[in-house]
C-alpha positions in Angstrom: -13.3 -21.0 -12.5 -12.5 -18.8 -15.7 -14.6 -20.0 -18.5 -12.5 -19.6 -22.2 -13.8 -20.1 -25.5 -12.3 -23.2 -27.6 -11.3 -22.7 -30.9 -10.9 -25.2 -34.2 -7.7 -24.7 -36.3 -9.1 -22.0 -38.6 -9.9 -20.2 -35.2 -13.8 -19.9 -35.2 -14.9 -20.5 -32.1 -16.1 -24.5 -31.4 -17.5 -24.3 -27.8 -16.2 -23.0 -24.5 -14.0 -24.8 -21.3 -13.4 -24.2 -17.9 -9.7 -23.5 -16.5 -8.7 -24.2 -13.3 -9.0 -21.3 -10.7 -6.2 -22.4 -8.7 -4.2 -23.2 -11.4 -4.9 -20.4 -14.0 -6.1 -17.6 -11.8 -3.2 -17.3 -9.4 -1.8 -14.0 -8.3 1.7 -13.2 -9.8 4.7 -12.5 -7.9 7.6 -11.9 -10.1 10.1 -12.4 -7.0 8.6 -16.2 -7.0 9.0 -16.3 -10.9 12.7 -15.0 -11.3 13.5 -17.4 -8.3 12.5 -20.4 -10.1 13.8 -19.2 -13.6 16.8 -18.6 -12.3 17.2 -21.8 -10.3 16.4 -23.4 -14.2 18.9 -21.7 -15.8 21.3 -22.5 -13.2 20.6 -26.2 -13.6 21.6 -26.2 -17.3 24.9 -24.5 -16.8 27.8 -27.3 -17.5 30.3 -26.2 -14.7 33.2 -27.4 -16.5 35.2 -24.7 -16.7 38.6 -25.0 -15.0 42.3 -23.5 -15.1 45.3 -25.1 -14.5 47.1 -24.9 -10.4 50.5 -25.2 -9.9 49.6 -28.9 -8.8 48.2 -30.1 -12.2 50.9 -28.2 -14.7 52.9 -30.1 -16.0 57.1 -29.4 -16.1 58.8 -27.0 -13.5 60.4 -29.6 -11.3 64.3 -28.3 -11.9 65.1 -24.8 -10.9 65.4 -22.5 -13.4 69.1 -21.0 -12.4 70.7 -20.8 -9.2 69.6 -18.6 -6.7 72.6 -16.3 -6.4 75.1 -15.1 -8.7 73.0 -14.4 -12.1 72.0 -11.1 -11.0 68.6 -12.3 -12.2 65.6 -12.4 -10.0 64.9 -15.5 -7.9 62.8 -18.2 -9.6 62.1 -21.8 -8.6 60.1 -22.9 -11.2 59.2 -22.2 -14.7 55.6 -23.0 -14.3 55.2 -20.3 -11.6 52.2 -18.2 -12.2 54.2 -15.3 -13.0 55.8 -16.8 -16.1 54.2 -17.6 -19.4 52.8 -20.9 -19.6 52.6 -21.1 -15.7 50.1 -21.7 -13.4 46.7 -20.1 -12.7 46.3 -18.6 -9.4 42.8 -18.7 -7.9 40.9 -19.9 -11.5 37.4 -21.3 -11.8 37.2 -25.1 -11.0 34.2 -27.4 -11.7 31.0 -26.7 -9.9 27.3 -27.4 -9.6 25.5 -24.3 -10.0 22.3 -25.5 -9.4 20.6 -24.7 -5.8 17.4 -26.0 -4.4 13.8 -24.8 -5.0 10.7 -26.4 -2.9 8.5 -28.1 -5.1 5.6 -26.1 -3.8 7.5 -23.1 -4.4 7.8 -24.2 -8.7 4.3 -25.5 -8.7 3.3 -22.1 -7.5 5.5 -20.6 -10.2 4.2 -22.6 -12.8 1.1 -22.0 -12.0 1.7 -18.3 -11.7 3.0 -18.6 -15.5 0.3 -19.9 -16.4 -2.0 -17.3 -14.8 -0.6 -14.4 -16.4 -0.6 -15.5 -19.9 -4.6 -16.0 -19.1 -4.6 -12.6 -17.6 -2.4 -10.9 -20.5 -5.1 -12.8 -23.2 -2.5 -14.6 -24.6 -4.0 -17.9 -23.7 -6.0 -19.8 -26.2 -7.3 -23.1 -26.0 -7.5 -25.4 -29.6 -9.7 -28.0 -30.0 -7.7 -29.7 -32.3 -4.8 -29.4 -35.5 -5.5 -32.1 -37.8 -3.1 -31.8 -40.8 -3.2 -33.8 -44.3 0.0 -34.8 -44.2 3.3 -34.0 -42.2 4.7 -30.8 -43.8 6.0 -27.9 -42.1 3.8 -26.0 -45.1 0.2 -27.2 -43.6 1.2 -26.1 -39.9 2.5 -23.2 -41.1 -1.0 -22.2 -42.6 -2.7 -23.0 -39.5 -0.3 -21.2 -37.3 -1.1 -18.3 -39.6 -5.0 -18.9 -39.4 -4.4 -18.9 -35.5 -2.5 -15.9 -35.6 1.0 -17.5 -34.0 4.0 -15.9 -34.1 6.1 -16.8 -31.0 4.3 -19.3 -29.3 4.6 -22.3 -26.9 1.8 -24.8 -28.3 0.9 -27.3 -25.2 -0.3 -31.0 -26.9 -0.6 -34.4 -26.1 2.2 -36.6 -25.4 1.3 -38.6 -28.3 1.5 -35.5 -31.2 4.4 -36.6 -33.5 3.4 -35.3 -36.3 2.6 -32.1 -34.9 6.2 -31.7 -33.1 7.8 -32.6 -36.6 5.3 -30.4 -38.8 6.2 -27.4 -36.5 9.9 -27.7 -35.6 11.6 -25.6 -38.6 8.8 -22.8 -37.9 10.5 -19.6 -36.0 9.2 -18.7 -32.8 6.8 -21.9 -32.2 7.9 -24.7 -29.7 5.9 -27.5 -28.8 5.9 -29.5 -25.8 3.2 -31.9 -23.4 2.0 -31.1 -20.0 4.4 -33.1 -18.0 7.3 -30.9 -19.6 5.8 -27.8 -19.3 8.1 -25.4 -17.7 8.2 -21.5 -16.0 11.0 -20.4 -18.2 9.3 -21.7 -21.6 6.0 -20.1 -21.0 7.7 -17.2 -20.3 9.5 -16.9 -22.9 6.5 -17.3 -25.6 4.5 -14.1 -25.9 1.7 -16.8 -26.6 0.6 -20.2 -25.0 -1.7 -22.4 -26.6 -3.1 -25.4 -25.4 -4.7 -28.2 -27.1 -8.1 -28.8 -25.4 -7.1 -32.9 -25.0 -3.9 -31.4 -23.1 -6.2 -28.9 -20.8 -6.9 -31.9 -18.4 -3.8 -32.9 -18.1 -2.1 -29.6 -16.9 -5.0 -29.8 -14.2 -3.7 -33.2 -13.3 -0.4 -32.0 -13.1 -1.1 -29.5 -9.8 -3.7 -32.2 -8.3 -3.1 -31.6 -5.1 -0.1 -29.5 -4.8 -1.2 -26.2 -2.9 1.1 -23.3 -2.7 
């Protein structure tokens, strides 16, 4: 188990905690990381996009001139795709992007997340942010203290205040341990968690091997 020191708000150390070995000391594999961040990107795209077929334009049921005679070319309908206004040949139609990705495979990447922020020393554990009142100005003096600049901050599910104290700051996001996810962590240089929310991420892998 890797044993990290535990820090108070004004970042002097408080005491020390043990992490998780298989959960925070997990070899990386970036093939198993851009797997599953690509599987969650994929999941958030809509899939609504769509053009227009012959079959769903509407007009183009009379023939635009007779067949013979006009010394025009041939035409049967003015919504053909060759004329303005026409139909789309072979557009994009709704779909799901998303595709399917074992859980033990995003456990493991999660896990693997987690790992290399540990690894990189740009994991820190906080014992606790007590603020006077909510104001983005108080969080924004102990992100400083704490030396955050673009961090995901880990807390308890319960930490309101927190969330709305820190939403207008640049660069930090807060979320719990249940919502914690491979793309976020990765895209924080910095991941902080809350010592209360520590025992929780453990709970979280309980019993899910790779």
């Amino acid at each position: 188990m890797a044993t990290v020191k535990v820090y108070d708000q004004n970042k002097r150390e408080s005491g020390v905690i043990e992490l998780a070995a298989d959960v925070f000391e997990v070899e990386v594999r970036p093939e198993i990381l851009h797997l599953v961040v690509r599987a969650q990107a994929a999941a958030k795209r809509a899939g609504t996009h769509q053009t227009k077929t012959r079959a769903l334009v509407s007009g183009g049921g009379a023939k635009p001139w007779k067949q013979k005679g006009t010394g025009r070319a041939r035409s049967g309908s003015n919504r053909s795709p060759l004329w303005r206004g026409g139909a789309v040949v072979f557009g994009p139609a709704p779909r799901d992007y998303s595709f399917k990705v074992n859980s033990k495979v995003r456990a493991l990447a999660l896990k693997m997340a987690l790992s290399s922020r540990l690894a990189g020393e740009n994991l820190m554990i906080v014992k606790n942010i007590d603020l006077p009142e909510v104001k983005t100005r108080h969080f924004a003096k102990v992100a400083g203290a704490l030396g955050l600049q673009k961090a995901l901050i880990v807390t308890r599910g319960d930490a309101g205040d927190l969330v709305r104290s820190a939403r207008n700051i640049p660069g930090l996001t807060l979320t719990t341990p249940d919502r914690l996810s491979v793309t976020e962590i990765l895209n924080h240089r910095q991941l902080v968690l809350m010592e209360s929310a520590v025992e929780s991420v453990h709970a979280r892998f309980a019993g899910k091997g790779a």
